[in-house]
KEDO-686938 format. One record per residue (C-alpha): y, x, z; residue in one letter. Coordinates in nm, 3 decimals. Layout:
BEGIN
R  Y  X  Z  A .
...
//
This chain:
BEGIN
R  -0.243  1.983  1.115  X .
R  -0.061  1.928  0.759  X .
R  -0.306  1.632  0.705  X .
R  -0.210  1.476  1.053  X .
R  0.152  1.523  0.990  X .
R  0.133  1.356  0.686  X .
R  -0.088  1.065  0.805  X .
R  0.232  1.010  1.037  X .
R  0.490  1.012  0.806  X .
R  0.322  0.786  0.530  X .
R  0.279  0.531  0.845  X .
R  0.657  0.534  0.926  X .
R  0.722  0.519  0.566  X .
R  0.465  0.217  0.484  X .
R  0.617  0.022  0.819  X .
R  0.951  0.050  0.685  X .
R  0.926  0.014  0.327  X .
R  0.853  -0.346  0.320  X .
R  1.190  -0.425  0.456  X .
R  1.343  -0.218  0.218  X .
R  1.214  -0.367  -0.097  X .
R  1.293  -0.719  0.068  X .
R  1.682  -0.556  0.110  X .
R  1.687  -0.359  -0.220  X .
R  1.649  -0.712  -0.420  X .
R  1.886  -0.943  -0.241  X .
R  2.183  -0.896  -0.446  X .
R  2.060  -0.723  -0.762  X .
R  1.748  -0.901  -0.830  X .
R  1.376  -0.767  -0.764  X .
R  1.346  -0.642  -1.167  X .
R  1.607  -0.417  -1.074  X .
R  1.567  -0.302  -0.748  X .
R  1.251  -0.196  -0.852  X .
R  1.371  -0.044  -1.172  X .
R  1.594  0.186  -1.029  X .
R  1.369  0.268  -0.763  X .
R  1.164  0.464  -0.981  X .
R  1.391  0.581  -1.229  X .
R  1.514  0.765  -0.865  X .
R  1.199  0.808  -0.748  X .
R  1.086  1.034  -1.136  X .
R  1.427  1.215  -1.092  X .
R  1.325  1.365  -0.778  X .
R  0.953  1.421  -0.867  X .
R  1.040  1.579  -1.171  X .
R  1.291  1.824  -0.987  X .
R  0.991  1.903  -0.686  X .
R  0.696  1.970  -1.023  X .
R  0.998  2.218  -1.178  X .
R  1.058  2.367  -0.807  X .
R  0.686  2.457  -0.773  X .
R  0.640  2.586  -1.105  X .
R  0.358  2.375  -1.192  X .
R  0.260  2.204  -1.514  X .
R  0.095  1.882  -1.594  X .
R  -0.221  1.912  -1.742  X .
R  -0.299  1.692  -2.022  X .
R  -0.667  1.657  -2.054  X .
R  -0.881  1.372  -2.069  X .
R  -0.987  1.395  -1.683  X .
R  -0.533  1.431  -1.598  X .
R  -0.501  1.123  -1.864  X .
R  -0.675  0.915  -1.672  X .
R  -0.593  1.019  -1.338  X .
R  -0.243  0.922  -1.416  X .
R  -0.339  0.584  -1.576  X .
R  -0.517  0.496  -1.243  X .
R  -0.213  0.644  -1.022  X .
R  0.032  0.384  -1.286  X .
R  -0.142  0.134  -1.210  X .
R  -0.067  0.146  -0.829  X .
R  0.258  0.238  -0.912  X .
R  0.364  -0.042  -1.145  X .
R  0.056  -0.307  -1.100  X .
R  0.058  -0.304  -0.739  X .
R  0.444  -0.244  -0.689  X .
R  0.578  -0.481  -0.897  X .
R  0.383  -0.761  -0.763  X .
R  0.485  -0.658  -0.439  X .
R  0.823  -0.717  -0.489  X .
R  0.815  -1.009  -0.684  X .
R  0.617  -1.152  -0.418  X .
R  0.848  -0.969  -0.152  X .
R  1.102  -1.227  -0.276  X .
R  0.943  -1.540  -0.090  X .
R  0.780  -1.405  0.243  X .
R  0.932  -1.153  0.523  X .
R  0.871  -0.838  0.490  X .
R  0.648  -0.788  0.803  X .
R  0.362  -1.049  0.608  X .
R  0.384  -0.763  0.331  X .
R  0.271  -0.459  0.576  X .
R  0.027  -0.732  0.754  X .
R  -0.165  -0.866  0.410  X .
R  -0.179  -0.483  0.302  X .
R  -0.387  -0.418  0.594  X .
R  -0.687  -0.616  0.372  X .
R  -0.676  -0.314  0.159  X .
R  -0.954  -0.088  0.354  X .
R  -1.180  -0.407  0.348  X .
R  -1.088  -0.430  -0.027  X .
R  -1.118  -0.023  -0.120  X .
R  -1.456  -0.031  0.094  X .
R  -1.635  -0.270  -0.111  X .
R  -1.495  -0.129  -0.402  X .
R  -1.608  0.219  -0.308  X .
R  -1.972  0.112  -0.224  X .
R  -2.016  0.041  -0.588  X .
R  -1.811  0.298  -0.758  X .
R  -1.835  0.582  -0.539  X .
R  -2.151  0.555  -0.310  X .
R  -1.925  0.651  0.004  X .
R  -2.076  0.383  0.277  X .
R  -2.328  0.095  0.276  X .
R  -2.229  -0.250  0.370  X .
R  -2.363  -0.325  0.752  X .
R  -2.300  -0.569  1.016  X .
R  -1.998  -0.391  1.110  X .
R  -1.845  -0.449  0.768  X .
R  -1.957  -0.809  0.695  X .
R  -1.812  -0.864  1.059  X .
R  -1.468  -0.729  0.915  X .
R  -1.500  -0.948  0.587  X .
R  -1.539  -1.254  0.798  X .
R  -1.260  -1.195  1.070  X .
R  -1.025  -1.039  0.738  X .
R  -1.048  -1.370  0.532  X .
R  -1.037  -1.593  0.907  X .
R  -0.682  -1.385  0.926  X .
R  -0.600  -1.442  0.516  X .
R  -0.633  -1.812  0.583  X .
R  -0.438  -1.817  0.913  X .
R  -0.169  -1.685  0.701  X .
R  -0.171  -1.921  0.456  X .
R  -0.186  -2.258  0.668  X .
R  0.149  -2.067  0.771  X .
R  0.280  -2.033  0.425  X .
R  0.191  -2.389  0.320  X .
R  0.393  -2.478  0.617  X .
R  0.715  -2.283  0.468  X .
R  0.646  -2.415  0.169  X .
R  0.457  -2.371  -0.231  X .
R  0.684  -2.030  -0.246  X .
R  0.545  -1.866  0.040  X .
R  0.200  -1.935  -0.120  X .
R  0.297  -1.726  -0.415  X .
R  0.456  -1.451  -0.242  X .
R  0.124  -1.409  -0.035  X .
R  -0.059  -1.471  -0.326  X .
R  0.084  -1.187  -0.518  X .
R  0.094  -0.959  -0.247  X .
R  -0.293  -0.994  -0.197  X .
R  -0.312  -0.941  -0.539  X .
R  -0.087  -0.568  -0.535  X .
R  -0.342  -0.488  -0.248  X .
R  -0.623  -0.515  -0.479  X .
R  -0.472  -0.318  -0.771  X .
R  -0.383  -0.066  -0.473  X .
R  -0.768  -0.057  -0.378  X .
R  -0.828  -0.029  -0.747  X .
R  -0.621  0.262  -0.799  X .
R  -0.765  0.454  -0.523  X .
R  -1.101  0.434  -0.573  X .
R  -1.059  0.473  -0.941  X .
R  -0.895  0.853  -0.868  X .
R  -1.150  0.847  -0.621  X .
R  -1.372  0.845  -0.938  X .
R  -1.234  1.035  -1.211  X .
R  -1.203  1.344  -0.913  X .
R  -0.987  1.537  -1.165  X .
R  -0.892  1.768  -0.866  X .
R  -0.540  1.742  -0.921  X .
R  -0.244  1.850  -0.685  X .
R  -0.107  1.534  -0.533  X .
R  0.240  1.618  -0.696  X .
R  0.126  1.601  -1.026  X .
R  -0.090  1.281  -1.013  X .
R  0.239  1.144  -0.885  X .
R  0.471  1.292  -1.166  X .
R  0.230  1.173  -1.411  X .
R  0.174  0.831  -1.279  X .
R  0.532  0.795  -1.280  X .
R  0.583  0.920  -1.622  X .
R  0.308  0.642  -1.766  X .
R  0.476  0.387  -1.548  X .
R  0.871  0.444  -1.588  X .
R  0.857  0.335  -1.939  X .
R  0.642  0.001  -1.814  X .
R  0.946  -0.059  -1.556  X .
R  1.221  0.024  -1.832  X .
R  1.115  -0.201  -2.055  X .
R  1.027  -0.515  -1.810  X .
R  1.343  -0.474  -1.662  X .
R  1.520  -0.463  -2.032  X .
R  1.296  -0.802  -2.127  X .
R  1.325  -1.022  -1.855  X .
R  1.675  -0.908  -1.723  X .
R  1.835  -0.639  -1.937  X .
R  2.207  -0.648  -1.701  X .
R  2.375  -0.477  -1.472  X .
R  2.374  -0.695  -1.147  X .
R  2.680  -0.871  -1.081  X .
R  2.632  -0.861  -0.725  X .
R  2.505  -0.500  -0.516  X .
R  2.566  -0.509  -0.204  X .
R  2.583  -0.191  0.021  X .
R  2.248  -0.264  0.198  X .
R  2.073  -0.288  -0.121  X .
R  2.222  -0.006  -0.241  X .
R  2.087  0.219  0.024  X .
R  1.744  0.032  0.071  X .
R  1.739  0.185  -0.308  X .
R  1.829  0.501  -0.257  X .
R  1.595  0.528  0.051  X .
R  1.326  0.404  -0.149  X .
R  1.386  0.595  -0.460  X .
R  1.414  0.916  -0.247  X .
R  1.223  0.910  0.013  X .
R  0.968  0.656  -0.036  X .
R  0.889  0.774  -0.333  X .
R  0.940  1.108  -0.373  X .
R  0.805  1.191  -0.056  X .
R  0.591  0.861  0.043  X .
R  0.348  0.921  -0.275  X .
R  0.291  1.255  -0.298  X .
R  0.195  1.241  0.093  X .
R  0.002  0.937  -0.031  X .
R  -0.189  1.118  -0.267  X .
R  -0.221  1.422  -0.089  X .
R  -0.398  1.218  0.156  X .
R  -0.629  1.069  -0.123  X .
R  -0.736  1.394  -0.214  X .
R  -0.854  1.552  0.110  X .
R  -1.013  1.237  0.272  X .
R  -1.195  0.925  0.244  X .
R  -1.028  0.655  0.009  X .
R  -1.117  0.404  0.318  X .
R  -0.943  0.663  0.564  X .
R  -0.656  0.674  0.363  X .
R  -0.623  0.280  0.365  X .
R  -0.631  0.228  0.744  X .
R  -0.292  0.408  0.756  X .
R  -0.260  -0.045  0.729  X .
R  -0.387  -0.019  1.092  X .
R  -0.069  0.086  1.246  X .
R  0.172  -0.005  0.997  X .
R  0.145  -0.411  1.001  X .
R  0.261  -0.336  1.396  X .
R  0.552  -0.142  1.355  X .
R  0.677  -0.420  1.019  X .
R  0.639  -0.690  1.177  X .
R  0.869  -0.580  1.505  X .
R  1.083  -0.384  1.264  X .
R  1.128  -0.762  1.036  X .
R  1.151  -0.953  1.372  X .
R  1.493  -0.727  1.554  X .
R  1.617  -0.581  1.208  X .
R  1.615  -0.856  1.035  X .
R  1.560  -1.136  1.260  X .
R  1.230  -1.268  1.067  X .
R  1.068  -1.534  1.208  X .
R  0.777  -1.442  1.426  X .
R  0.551  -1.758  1.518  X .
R  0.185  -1.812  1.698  X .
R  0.020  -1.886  1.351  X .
R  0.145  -1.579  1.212  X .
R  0.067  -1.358  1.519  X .
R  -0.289  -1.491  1.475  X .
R  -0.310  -1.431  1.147  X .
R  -0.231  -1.070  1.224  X .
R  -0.480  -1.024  1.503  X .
R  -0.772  -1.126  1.302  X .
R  -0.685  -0.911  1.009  X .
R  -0.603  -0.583  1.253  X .
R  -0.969  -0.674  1.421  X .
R  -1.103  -0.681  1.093  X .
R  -1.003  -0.305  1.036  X .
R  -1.094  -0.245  1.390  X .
R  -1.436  -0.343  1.319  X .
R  -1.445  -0.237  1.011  X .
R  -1.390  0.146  1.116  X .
R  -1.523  0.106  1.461  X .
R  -1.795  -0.157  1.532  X .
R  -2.110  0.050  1.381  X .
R  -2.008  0.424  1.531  X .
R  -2.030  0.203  1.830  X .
R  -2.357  0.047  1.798  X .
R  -2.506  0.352  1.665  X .
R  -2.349  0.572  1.964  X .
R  -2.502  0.304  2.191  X .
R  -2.844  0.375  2.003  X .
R  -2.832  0.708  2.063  X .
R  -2.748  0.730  2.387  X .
R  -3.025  0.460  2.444  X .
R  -3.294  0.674  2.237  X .
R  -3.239  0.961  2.481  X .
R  -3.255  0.759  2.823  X .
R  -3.618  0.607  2.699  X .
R  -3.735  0.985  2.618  X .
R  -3.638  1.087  2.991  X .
//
């Protein structure tokens, strides 16, 4: 029951997360909504590790754990909203779905979890038909939309990365600690970009940015990845990464009467043919071999 509950929650959160990171840098700049997010986001992490009395372990196993969980946490989300700058928010939730496809092939070398079939090759195809859908739309908006897709493919990868890689190193840490010590590796990462390339207090910060921080910072964050990697740790790194099923739905029509984002054919396509790629992807071979079964048992009688 916990686990269900808190496949439910990080779907609501992932759906509307994308639109917040679009809000939270439209006034203050990307470098800083981001920035703050997480200096937030460690506050409150750090008060829920004091509040259940535990420690962070610092052995080589922990170490790494929390090198892999940084690099979701900085890689991944700092790409995002750089990219986040360029595209609507409901292309972000829709190119993340490509992350099962990405964490399965991933996980077939590093971790042994599934072999590649027809089902999965079927995915592949209909996932990069999708991918290029989406970018005859971008090259229609223009060499800016390219990038932000670009780098948004590319935070889905280091997401992938990052799973499977904890996936790996099965230290058999609590999920709040993996997420206090990500954070601590990455803060300093986010401190000291932010300092480089910006380094000011933004001139302009509007309210909705504000809270779109806040929200993120707090909830998102606080909450979002310890569910996240609560998740990781009692299932599948593949299961965990078709939360992207659900959530592309809900961002885009969340983008489209929130925000008024436009919503056209091309784009629609695009996000059919990646959704059927994760359909397939989890679905197509429990089918066949279902159908094989039942067909095994009929030619006995």
């Amino acid at each position: 029951m916990r686990v269900c509950l808190a496949y439910v929650i990080v779907i609501l959160l992932w759906s509307t997360t994308p639109l917040a990171i679009k809000w939270s840098g439209e006034g203050p700049g990307f470098l800083f909504g981001a920035t703050a997010r997480m200096v937030i986001g460690a506050g409150g992490i750090l008060l829920a590790l004091a509040g259940s009395r535990k420690r962070l372990p610092w052995h080589k196993s922990a170490l790494m754990t929390y090198l892999a969980v940084a690099l979701q946490i900085y890689g991944s989300m700092m790409t995002v909203y750089w990219g986040a700058q360029f595209i609507p928010s409901g292309w972000i939730s829709v190119l993340f779905g490509l992350t099962p496809l990405m964490t399965a092939l991933l996980a077939v070398y590093c971790l042994g979890e599934r072999n590649l079939s027809l089902g999965r090759f079927l995915a592949y195809f209909f996932g990069i038909a999708g991918l290029g859908v989406m970018f005859g739309s971008a090259l229609q908006s223009g060499r800016n939309a390219v990038m932000g897709i670009t780098a948004v493919i590319i935070a889905a990868l280091l997401q992938s990365l990052s799973a499977v890689w904890i996936k790996y190193i099965n230290a058999g840490l609590p999920a709040l600690v993996q997420v206090a010590g990500g954070l601590l590796f990455a803060l300093p990462a986010y401190l000291l970009t932010w300092a480089v390339a910006d380094g000011h207090w933004p001139i302009l910060l509007p309210p909705i940015s504000v809270a779109s921080i806040l929200y993120l910072g707090i909830v998102a964050t606080t909450f979002g990845f310890v569910l996240y990697y609560y998740l990781l740790t009692r299932l599948e790194a593949t299961q965990v990464a078709l939360i992207t099923l659900v959530s592309p739905v809900l961002a885009l029509l969340l983008g489209r009467t929130v925000n008024q984002e436009p919503l056209t054919f091309r784009v629609l396509a695009g996000s059919l043919l990646i959704l059927s790629a994760l359909v397939l992807h989890e679905y197509f071979d429990r089918v066949v071999g279902l159908k094989r079964v039942v067909s095994n048992g009929k030619s006995r009688h």
